[in-house]
KOLDO-926667 format. One line per 8 residues: number of its first residue (from 0); for each residue x, y, z of N, C-alpha, C, O, CB. Coordinates in steps of 0.001 Angstrom, whole numbers, plus 500000, padded with zeros to 6 digits. Atoms other than C-alpha are relative to their C-alpha. Glycine has a CB too. Layout:
<rs>
NUM = X/Y/Z/X/Y/Z/X/Y/Z/X/Y/Z/X/Y/Z ~ ...
</rs>
This chain:
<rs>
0 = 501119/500494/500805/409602/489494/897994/498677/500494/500597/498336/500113/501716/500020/498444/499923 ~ 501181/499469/499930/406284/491429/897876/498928/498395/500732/499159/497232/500402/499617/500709/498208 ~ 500444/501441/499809/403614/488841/899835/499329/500073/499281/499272/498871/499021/499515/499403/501079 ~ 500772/500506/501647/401330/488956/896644/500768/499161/499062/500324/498679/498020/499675/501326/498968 ~ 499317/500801/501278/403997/487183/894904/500474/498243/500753/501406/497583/500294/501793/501147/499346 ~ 499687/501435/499017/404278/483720/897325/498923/499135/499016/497699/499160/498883/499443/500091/502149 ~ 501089/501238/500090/403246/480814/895614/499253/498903/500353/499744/498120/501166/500096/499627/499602 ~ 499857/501188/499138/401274/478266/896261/500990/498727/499977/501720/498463/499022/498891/499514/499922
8 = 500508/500212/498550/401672/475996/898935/500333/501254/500926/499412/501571/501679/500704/498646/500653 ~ 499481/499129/499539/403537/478791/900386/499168/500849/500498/499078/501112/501697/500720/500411/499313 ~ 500543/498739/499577/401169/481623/899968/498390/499621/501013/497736/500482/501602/499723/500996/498389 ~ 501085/500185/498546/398151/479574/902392/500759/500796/501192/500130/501683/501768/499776/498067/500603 ~ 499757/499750/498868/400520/480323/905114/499773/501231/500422/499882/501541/501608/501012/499687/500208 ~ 500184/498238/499236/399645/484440/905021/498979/499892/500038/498619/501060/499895/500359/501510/499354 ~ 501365/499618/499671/395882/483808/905538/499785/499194/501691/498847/499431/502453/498810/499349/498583 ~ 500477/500610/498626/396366/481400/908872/499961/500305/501040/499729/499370/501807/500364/499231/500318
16 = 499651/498926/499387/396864/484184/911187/500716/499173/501420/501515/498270/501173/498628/501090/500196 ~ 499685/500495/499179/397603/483180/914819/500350/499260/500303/499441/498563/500753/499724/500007/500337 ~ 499717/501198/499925/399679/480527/915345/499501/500025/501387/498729/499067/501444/501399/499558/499638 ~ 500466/500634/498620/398738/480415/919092/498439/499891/500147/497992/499463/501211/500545/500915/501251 ~ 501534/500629/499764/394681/480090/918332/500045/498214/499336/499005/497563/499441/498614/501195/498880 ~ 499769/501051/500568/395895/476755/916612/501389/499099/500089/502051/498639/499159/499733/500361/498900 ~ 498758/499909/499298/398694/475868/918501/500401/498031/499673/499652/497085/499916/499700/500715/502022 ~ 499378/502043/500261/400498/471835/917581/498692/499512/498928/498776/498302/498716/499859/498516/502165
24 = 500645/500507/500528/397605/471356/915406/499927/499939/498298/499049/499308/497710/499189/500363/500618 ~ 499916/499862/500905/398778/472258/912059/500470/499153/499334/500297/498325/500229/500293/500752/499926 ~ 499101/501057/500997/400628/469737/909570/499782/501319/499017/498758/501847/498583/499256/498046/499409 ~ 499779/499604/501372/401953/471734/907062/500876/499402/498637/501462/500039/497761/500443/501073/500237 ~ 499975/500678/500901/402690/468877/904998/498617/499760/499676/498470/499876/498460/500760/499013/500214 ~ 501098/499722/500615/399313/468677/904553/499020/500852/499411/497995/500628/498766/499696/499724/500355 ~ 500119/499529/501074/398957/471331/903387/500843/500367/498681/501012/501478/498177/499608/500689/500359 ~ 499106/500061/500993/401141/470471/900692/501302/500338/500049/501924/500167/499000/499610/500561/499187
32 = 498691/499761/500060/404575/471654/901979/500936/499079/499877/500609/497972/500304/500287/500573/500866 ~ 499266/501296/500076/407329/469541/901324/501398/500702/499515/501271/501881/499182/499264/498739/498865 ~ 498426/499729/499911/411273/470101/900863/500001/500935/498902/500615/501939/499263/501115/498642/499786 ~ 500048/499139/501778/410913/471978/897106/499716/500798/500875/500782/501409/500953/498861/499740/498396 ~ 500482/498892/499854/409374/474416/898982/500988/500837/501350/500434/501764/501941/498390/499713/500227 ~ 498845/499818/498677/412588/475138/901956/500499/501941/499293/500457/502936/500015/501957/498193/499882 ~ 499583/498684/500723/413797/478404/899462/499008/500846/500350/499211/502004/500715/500147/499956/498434 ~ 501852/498478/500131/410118/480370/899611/500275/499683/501255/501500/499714/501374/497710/499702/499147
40 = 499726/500471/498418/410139/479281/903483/500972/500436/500521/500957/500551/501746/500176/498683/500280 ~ 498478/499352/499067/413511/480658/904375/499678/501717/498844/500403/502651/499186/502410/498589/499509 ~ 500241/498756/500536/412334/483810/901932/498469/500784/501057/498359/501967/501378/499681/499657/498125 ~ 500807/499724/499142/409331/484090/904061/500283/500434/501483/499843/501389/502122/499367/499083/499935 ~ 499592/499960/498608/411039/483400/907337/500563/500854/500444/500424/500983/501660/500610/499211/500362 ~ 500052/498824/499724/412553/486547/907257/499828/501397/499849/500718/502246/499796/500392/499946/500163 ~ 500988/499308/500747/410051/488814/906289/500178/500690/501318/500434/500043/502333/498510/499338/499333 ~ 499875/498877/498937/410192/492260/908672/498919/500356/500048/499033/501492/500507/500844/501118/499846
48 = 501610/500267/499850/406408/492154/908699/499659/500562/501742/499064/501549/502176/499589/497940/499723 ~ 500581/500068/498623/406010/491776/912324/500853/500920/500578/500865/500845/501807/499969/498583/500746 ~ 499560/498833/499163/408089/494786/913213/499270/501135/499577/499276/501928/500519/501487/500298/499915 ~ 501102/499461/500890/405707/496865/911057/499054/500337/500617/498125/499588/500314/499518/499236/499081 ~ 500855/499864/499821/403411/498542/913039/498396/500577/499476/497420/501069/500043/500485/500195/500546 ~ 501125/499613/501013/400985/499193/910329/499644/498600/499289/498784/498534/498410/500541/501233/498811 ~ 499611/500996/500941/401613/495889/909045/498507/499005/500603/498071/499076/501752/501925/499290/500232 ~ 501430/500936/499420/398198/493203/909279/500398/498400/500555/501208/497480/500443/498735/499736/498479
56 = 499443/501521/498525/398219/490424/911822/500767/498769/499055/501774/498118/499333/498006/498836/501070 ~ 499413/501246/500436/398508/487878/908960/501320/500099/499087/501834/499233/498379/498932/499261/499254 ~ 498819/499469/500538/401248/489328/907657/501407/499798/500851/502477/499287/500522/499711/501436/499808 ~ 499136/499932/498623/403073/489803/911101/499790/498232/500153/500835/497684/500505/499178/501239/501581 ~ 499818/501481/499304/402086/485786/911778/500676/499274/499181/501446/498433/499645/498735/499190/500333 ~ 499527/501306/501210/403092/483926/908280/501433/500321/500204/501832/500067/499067/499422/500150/498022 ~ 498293/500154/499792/406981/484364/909154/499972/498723/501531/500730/497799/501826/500968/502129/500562 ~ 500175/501275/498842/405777/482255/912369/499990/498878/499658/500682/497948/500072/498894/499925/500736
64 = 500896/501334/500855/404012/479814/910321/501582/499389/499261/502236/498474/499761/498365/500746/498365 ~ 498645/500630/500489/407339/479329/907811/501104/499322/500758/501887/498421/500458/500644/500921/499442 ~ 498875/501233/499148/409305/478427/910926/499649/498736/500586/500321/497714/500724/500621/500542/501249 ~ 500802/501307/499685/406982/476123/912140/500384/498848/499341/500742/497793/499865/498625/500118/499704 ~ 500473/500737/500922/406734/474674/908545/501403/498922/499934/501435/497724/499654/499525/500937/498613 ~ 498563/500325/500607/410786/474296/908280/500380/499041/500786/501144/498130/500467/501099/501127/499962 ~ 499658/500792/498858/410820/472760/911621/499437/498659/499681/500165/497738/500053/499459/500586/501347 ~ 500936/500907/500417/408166/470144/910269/501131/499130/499214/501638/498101/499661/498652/500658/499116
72 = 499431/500070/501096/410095/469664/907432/501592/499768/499934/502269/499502/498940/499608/501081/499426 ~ 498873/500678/500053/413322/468970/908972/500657/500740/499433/501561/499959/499134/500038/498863/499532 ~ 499385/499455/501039/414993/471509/906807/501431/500540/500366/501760/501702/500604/499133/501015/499473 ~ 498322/499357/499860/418712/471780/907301/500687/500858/499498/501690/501358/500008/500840/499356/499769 ~ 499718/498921/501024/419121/474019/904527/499594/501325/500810/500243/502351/500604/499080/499789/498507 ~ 500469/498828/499781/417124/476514/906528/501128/500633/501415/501233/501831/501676/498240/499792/500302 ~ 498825/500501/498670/419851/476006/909706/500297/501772/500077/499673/502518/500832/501903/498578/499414 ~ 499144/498720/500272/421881/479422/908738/498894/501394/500085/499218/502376/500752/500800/499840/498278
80 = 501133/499252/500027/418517/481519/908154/499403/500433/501270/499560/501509/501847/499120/499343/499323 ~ 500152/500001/498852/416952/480789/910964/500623/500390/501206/500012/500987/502092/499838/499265/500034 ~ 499368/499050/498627/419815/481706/913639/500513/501084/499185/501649/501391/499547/501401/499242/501106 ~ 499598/498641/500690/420371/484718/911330/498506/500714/500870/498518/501936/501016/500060/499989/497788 ~ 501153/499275/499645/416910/485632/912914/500373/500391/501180/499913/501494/501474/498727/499330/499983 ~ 499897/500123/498632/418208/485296/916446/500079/501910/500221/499413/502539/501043/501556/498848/500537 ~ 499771/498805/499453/419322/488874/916415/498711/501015/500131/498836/502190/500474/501058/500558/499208 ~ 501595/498859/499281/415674/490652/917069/499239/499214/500815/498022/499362/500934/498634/500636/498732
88 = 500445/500594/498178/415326/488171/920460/499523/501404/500631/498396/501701/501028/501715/499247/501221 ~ 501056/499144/499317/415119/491314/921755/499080/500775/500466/498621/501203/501525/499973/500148/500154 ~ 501570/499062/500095/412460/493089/920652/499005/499168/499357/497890/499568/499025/500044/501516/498991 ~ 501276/500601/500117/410657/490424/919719/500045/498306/500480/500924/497483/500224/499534/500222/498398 ~ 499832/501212/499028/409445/487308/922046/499436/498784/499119/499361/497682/499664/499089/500203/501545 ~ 500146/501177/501020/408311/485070/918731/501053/499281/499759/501087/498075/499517/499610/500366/498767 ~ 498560/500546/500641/411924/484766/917934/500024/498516/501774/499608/497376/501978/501924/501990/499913 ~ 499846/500867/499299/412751/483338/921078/499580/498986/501068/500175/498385/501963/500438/500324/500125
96 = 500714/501118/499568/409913/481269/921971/500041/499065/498759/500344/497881/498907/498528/500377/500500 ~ 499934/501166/501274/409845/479467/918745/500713/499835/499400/500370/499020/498543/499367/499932/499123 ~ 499074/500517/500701/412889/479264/917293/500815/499194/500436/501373/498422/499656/500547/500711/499555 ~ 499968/501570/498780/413989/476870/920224/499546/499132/499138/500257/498701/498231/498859/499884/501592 ~ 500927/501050/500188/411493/474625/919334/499935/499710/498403/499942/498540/498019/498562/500417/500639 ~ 499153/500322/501782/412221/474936/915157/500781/498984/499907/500603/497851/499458/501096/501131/499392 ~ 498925/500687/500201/415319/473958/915522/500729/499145/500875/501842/498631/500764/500667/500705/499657 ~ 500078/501563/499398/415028/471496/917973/498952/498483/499260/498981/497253/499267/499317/500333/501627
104 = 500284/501083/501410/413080/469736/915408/500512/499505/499083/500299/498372/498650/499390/500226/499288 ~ 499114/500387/501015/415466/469917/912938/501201/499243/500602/501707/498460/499797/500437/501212/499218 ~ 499037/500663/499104/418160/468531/915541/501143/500017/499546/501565/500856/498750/499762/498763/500303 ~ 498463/499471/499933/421707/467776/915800/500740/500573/499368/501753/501201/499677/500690/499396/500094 ~ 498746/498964/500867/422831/469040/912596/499974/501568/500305/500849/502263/499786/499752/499951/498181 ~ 500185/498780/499504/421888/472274/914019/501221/500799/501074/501534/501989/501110/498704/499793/500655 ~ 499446/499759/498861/424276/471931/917206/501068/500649/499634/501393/501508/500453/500218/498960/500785 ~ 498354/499387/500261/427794/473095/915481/500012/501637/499368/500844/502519/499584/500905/498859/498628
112 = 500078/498446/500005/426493/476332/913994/499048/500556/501151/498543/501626/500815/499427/500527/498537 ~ 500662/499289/499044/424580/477256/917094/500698/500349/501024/500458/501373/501662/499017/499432/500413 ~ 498708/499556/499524/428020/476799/919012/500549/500997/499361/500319/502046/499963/500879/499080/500006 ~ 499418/498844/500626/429734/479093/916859/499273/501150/500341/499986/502056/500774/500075/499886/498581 ~ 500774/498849/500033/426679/481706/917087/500408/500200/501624/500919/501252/502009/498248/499820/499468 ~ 499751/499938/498461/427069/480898/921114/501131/501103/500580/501148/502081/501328/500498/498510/500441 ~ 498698/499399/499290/430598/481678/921436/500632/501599/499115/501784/502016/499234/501370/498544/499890 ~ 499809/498904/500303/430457/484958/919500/499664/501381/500969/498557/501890/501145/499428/499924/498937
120 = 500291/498910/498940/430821/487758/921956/499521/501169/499377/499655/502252/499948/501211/500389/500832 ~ 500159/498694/500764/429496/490124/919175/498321/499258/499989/497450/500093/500233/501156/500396/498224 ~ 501374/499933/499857/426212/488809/919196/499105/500210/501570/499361/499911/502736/499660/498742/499364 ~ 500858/499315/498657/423691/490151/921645/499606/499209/500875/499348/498039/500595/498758/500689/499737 ~ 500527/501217/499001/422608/488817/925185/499219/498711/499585/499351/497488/499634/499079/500588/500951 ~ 501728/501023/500226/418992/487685/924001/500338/499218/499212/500309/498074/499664/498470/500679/499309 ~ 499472/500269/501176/420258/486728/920782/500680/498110/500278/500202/497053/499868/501271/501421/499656 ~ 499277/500976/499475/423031/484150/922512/498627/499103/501026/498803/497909/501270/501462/500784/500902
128 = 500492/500698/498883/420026/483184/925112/499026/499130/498982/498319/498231/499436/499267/501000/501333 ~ 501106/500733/501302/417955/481796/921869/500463/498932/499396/499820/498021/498874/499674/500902/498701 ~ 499046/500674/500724/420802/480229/920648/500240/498565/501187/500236/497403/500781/501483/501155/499651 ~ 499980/500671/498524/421259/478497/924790/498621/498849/499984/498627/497618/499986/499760/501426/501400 ~ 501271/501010/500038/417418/477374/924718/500210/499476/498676/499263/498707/498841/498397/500695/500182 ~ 500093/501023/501230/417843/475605/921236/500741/498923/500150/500309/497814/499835/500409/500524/498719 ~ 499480/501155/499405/420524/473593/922570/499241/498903/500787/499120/497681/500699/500856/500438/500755 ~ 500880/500622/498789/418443/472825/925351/498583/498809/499221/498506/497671/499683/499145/501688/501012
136 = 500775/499903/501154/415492/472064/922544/500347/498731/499600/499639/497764/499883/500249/501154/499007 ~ 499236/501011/500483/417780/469677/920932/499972/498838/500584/499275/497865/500298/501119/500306/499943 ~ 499702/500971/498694/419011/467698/923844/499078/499277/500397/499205/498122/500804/500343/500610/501176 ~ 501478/500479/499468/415269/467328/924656/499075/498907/499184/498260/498080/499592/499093/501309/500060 ~ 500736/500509/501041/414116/466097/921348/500897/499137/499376/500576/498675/498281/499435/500989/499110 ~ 498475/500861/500798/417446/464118/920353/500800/499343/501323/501983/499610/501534/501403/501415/499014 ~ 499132/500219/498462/418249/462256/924171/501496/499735/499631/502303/500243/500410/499401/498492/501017 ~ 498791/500152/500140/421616/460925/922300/500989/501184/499955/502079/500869/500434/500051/499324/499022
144 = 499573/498751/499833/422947/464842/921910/499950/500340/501253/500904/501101/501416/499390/500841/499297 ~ 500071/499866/499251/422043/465143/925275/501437/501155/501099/501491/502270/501619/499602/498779/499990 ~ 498745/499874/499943/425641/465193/926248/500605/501140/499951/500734/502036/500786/500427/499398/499269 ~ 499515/499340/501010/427192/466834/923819/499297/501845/500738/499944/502775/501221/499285/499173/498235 ~ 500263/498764/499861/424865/469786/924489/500175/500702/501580/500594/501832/501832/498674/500065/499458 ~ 499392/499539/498848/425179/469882/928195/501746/500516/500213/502159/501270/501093/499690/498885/500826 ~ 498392/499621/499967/429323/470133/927384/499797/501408/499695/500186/502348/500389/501117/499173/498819 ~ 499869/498734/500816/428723/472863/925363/499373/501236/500667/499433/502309/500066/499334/499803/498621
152 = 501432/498883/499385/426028/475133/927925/501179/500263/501229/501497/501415/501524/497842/499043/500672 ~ 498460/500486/499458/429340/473760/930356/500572/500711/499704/500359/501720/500376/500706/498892/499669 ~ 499109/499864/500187/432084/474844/928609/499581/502281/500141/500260/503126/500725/500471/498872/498600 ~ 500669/498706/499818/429675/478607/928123/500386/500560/500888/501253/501432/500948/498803/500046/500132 ~ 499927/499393/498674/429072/478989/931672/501558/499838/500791/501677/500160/501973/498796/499262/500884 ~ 499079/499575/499156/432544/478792/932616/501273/501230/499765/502246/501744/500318/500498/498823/500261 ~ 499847/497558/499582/433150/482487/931551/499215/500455/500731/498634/501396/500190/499584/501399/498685 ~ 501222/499407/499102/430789/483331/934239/500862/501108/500346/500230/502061/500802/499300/499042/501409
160 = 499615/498566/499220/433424/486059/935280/499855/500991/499274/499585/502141/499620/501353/500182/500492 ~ 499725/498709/501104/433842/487666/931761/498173/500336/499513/497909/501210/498687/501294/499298/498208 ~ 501395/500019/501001/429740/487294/930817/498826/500761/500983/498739/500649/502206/499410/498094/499532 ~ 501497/499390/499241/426459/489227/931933/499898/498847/501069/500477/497762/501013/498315/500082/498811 ~ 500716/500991/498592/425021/487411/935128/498833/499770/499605/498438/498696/500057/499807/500684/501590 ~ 501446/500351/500639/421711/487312/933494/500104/498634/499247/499689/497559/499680/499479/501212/498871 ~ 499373/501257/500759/423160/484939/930599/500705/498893/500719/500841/497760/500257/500992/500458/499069 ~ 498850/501622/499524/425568/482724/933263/498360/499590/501147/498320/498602/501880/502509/500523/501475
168 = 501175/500762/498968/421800/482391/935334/499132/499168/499092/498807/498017/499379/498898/501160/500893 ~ 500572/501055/500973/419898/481284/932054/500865/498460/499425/500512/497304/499192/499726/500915/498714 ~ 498803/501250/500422/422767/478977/931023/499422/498701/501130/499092/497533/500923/502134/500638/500477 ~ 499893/500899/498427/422361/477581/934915/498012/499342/499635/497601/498261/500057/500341/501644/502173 ~ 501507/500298/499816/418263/477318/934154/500417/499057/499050/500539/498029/499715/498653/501130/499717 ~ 500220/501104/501250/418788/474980/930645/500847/498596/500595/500380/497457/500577/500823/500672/498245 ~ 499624/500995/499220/421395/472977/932556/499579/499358/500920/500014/498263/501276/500683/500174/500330 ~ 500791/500856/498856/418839/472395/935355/498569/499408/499392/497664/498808/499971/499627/501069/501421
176 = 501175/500672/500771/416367/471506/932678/500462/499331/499402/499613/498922/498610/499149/500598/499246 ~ 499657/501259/500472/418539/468902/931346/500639/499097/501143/501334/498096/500972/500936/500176/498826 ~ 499757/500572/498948/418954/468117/934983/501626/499341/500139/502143/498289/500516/498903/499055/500073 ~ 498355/500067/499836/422667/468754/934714/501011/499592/500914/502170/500000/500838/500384/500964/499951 ~ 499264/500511/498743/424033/467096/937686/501575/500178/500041/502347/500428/500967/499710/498478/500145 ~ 498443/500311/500065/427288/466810/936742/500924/501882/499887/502061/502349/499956/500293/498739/498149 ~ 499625/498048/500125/427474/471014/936345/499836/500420/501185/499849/501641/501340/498922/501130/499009 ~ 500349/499594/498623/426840/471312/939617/501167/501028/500489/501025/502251/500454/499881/498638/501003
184 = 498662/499126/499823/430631/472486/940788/499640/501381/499499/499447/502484/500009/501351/499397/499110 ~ 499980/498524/500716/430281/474759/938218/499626/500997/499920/500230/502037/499657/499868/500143/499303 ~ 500854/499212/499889/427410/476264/938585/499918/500575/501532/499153/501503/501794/498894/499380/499484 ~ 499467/499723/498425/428664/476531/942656/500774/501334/499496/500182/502413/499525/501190/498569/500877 ~ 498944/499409/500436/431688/478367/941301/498893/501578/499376/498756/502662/499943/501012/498816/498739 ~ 500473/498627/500592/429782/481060/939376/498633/500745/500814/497929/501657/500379/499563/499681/498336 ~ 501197/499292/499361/427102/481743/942247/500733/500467/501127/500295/501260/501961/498632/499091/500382 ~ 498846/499306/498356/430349/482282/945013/500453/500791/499694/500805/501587/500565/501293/499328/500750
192 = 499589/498551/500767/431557/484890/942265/499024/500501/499739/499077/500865/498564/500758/500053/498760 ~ 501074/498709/499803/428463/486957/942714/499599/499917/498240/499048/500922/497789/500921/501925/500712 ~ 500289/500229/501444/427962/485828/938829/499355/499824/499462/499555/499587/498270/500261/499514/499526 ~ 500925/500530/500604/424826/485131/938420/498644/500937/500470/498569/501228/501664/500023/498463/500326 ~ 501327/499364/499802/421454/487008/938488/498666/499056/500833/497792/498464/500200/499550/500382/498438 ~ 501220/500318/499427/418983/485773/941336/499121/500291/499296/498634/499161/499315/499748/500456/501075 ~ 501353/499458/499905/416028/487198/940036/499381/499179/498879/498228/499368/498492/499874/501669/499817 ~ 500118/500979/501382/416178/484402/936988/499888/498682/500638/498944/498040/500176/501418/500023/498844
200 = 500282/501005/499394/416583/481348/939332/499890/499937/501201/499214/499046/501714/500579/499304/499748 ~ 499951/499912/498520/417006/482078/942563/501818/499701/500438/502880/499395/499897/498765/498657/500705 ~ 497922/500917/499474/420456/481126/944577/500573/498747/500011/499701/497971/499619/500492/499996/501504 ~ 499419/501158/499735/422377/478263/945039/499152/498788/501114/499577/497634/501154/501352/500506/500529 ~ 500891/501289/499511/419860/476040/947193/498838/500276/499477/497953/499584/499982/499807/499722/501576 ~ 501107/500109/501133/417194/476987/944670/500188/499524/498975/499223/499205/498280/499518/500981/499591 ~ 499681/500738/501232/419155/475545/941929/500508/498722/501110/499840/497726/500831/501300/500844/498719 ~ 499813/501408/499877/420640/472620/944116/498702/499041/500037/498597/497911/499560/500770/499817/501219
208 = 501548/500651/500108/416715/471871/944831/499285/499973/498569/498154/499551/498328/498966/500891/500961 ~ 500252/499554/501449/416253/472590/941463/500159/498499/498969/499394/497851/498255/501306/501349/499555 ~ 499335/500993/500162/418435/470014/940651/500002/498525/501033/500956/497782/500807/501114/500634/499919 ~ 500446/500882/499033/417440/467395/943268/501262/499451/501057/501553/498321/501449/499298/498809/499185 ~ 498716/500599/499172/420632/467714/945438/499965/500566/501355/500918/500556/502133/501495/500384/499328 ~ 500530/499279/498585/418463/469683/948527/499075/499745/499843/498506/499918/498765/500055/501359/500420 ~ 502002/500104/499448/415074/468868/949822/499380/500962/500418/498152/500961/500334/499532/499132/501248 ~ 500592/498864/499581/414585/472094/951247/501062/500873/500412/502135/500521/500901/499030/499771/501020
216 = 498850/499340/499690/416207/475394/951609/500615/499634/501915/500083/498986/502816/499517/501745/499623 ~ 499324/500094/498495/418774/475696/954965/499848/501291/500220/499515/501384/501402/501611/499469/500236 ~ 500163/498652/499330/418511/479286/955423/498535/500484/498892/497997/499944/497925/501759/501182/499874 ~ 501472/499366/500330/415309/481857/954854/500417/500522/498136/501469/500689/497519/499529/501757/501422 ~ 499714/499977/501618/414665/482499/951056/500351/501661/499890/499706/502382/500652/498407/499428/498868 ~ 499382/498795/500119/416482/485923/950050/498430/500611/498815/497742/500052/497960/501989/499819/499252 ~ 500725/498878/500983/414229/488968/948454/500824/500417/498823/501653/501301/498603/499674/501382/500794 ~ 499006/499823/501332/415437/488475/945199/499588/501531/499747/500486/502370/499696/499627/498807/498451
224 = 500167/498560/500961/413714/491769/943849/500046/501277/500478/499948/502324/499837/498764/500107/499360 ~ 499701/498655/499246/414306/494139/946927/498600/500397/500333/498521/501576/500679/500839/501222/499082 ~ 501183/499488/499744/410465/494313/947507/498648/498944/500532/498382/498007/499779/499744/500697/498726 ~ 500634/500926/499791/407909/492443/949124/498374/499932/499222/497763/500814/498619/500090/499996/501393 ~ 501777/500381/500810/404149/490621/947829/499214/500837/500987/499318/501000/502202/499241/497939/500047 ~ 501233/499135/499066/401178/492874/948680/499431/499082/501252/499419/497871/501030/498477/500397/498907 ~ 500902/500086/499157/399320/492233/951832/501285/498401/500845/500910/497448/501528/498048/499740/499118 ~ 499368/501312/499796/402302/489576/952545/501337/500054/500542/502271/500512/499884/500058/499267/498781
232 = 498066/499665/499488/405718/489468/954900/500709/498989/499018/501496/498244/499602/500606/499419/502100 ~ 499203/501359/501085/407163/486983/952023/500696/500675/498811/500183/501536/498095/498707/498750/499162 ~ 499123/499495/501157/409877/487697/949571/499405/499861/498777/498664/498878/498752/501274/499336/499900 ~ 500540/500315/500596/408814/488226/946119/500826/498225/499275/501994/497932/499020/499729/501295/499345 ~ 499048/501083/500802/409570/484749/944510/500931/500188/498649/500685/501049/497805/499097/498968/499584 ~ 499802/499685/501878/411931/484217/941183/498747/499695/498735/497985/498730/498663/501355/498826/499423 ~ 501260/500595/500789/409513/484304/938364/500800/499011/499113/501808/499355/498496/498998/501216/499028 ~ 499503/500793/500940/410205/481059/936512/499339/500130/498476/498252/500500/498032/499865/498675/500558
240 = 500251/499794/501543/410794/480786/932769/498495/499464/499370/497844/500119/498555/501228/499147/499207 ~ 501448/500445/500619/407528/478783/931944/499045/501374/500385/498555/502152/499567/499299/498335/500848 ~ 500825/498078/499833/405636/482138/933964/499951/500890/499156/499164/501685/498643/500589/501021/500924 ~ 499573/497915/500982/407292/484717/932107/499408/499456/498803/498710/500270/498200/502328/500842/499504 ~ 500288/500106/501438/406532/482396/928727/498175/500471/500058/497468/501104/499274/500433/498145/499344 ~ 501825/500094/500258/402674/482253/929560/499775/501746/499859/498908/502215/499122/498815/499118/501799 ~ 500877/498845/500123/402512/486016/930138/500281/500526/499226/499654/501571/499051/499833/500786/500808 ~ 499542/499368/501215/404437/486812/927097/499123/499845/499050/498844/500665/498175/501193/499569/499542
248 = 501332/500726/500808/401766/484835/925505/498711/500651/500089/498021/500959/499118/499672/498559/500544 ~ 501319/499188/499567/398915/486459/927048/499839/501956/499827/498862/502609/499460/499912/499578/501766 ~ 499526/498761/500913/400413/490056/926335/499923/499836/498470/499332/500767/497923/501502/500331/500298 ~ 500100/500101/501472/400714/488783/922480/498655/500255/499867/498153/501277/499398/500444/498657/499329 ~ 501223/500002/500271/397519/487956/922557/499095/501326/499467/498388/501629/498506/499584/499519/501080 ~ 500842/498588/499542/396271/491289/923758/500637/501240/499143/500224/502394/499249/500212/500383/501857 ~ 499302/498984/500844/398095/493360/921661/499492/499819/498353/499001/500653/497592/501735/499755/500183 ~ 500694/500546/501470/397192/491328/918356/498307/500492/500405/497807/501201/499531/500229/497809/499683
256 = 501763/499551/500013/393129/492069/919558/500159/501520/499907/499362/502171/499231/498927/499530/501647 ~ 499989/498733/499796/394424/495505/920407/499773/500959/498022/498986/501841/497679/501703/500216/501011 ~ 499301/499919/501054/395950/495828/916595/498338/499812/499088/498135/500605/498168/501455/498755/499893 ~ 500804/500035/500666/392619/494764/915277/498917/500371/499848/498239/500282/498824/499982/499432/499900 ~ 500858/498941/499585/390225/496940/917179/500267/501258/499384/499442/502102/499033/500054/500164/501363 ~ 499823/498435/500354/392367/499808/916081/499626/499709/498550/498726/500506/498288/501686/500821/500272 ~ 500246/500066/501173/392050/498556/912192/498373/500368/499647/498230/501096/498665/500476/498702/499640 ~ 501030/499642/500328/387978/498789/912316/499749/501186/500407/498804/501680/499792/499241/499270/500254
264 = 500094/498612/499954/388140/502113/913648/500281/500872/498982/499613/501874/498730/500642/500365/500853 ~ 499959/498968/501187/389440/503655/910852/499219/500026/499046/499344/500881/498170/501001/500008/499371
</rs>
C-alpha cells in the first residue's frame, strides 16, 4: 500500500517522524486509534521504508509508530505480523529494540508463538535474540508469566552445545534480568563447555554476581576482548546490553540528521 493511500487515523502516524524525540509520550488512542484500525497498522508495520535509502525519515519512522500503536492497543491480531518482522534484527536495531517492548505490551498471548519462532533453528541468530528479549519483556510486564518464561529461556539454553555462544550468553543475560536463580546450574554447565561468549556478559563470577550469588570476583577479571583501555593496565570491560542500547540510539540519531543534511543539499 502506497503511503498516500493510509487513512485517517492511520495516515497522522507518517508525519510524526522520530519516535525517540518523543519517546513514552505519545497515546495513540488519542489520536484516535482504536482496534478497527489493527488491519492498516499491521499493513503499515511492515512497510520496507526504512531499508530505503532514499526513502524520507517519516516514512522510515511511521512503521515504528504502528508498532508502538499495536502495542498500545493490545492487539493480538497483530501477534503473527509482528514476529514476522523479527527477521531484519539484523540489519536493523528498531526491530530489536522495540519489538521487545510491543509485544511485551500485548503479553502472554504472545508467549506460545514466540516459543515456536524460538525453537526454529531456521530462523536467524538476531532474529531468535528478539524473539529471547520479548519473553524477557513479557515476564517483566506480566510478573504471573514470569515462570513460564524463565522455563522456556531454560529449556533454550540447554542446547548450549548445539547453539552459537553468542545466543547461549544472551539467553544467560535475560535470565539474569529476570534474576533467574534457579538457572544457575545451568547456566554453570554451559560456561564449563566453553559455550558461551564472554564479551556479552562476562564469565561465570560475573554472572553469579550478576545474579547475587558472589559479592566479588575470586580471581583477576579476564580480557574479554584480547586488548587493553587506553592509557590503562585494566582489561577492557563486557559492554553491557543497556550500553550497546544507548549507543545504538545515539548512532540512529546521527544518521537520521546525517539523512537530512544530505536531503537540503540537493
Amino acid at each position: 500500500m502506497p503511503f498516500s493511500d493510509y487513512r485517517p487515523p492511520v495516515a497522522q502516524l507518517l508525519a510524526l517522524g522520530d519516535p525517540l524525540d518523543e519517546q513514552n509520550e505519545i497515546s495513540y488512542r488519542q489520536l484516535g486509534l482504536s482496534e478497527a484500525d489493527v488491519p492498516e497498522l499491521c499493513r503499515l508495520a511492515q512497510t520496507t521504508a526504512r531499508y530505503d535509502d532514499e526513502a524520507d525519515d517519516l516514512e522510515v519512522y511511521a512503521c515504528v509508530h504502528a508498532w508502538r500503536a499495536l502495542g498500545e492497543l493490545r492487539a493480538e491480531a497483530a501477534i503473527d505480523t509482528l514476529i514476522g518482522e523479527f527477521r531484519h534484527a539484523e540489519m536493523d536495531d528498531w526491530v530489536s529494540e522495540e519489538l521487545p517492548t510491543t509485544l511485551g505490551r500485548i503479553g502472554p498471548v504472545a508467549i506460545a508463538p514466540l516459543t515456536a519462532y524460538l525453537g526454529n533453528d531456521d530462523n536467524n541468530t538476531w532474529a531468535r535474540v528478539t524473539a529471547i528479549a520479548s519473553l524477557t519483556a513479557i515476564a517483566q510486564a506480566f510478573p504471573e508469566s514470569r515462570d513460564r518464561c524463565v522455563t522456556i529461556l531454560s529449556d533454550t539454553l540447554s542446547r548450549f552445545a548445539e547453539q552459537d555462544d553468542c545466543l547461549n550468553a544472551l539467553l544467560i543475560g535475560e535470565l539474569c534480568t529476570l534474576a533467574a536463580v534457579e538457572a544457575a546450574p545451568l547456566m554453570e554447565q554451559a560456561f564449563a563447555a566453553d559455550a558461551v561468549d564472554t564479551t556479552v556478559m562476562g564469565d561465570w563470577e560475573d554472572v553469579r554476581i550478576e545474579l547475587g550469588l558472589l559479592q566479588q570476583r575470586l580471581t583477576p577479571r579476564p580480557n574479554y576482548y584480547g586488548f587493553s583501555l587506553p592509557n590503562s593496565g585494566e582489561s577492557a570491560p563486557a559492554l553491557r546490553k543497556p550500553a550497546a542500547g544507548k549507543v545504538k540510539k545515539v548512532k540512529r540519531k546521527q544518521q537520521a540528521k546525517s539523512r537530512q543534511r544530505n536531503r537540503k543539499k540537493k
